[in-house]
C-alpha positions as CSV (number, residue, x, y, z in Angstrom):
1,X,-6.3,-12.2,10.7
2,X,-5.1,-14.9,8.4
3,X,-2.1,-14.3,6.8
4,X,-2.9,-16.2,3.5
5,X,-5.3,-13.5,3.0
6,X,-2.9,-10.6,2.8
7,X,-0.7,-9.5,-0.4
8,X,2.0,-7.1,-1.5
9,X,0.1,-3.7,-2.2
10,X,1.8,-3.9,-5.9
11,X,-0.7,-6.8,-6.6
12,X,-3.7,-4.8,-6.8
13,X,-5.2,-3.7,-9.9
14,X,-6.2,-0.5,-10.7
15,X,-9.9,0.7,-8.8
16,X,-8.7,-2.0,-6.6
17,X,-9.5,-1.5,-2.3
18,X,-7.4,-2.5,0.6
19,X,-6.7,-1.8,3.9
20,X,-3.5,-2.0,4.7
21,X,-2.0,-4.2,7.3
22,X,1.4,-4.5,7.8
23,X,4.6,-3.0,7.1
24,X,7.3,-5.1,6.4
25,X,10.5,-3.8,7.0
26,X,12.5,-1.2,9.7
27,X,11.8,1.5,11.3
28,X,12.9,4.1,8.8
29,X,10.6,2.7,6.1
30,X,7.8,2.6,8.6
31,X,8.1,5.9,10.2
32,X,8.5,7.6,6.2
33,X,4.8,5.6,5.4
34,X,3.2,6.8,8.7
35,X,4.2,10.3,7.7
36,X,2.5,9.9,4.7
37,X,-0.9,8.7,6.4
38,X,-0.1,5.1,5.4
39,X,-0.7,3.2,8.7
40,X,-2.4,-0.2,9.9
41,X,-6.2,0.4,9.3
42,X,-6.3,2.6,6.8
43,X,-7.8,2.0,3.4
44,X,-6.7,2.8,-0.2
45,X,-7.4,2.7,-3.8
46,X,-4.9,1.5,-6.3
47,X,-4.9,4.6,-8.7
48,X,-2.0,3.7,-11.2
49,X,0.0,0.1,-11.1
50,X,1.2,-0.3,-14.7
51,X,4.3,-2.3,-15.6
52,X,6.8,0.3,-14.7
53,X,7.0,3.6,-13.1
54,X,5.9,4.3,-9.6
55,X,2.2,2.9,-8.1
56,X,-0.3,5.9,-7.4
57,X,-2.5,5.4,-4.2
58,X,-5.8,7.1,-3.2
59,X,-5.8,8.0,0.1
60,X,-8.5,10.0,1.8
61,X,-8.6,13.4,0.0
62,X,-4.9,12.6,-1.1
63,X,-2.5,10.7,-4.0
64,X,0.8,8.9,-3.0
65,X,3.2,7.8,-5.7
66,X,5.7,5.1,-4.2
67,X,8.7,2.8,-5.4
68,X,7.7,-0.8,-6.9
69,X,10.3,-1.8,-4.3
70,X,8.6,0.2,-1.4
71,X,5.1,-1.1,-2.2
72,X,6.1,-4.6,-2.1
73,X,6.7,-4.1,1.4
74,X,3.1,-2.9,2.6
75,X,0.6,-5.7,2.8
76,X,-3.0,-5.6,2.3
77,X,-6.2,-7.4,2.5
78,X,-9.1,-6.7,0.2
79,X,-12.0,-7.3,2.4
């Protein structure tokens, strides 16, 4: 995987698809995201990513709200 091809999940626009790929940080943040079902692989939808406020994710059957500063961390590719 080339890395030029991956961005900050923040970036997406709304209706937006990605699967994610990394997580960039320790193992408390990581562990918190993979409880959540946010793992390397799977694929989500950018529901909500306005100026402020938290981002909304569509995953599976399921919405996730998360921190600006938390989503900057998860990178994504939009293959």
């Amino acid at each position: 995987m080339n890395n030029c091809n991956m961005l900050p999940l923040s970036k997406l626009s709304i209706g937006e698809e990605a699967k994610l790929v990394n997580v960039q940080g320790g193992h408390g943040i990581k562990q918190r995201l993979s409880v959540l079902g946010l793992n390397p692989g799977v694929r989500v939808t950018m529901v909500q990513n306005g100026s402020w406020g938290p981002v909304i994710l569509g995953i599976m059957d399921s919405r996730i709200a998360l921190g600006r500063g938390m989503a900057n961390k998860i990178f994504v590719t939009k293959d």
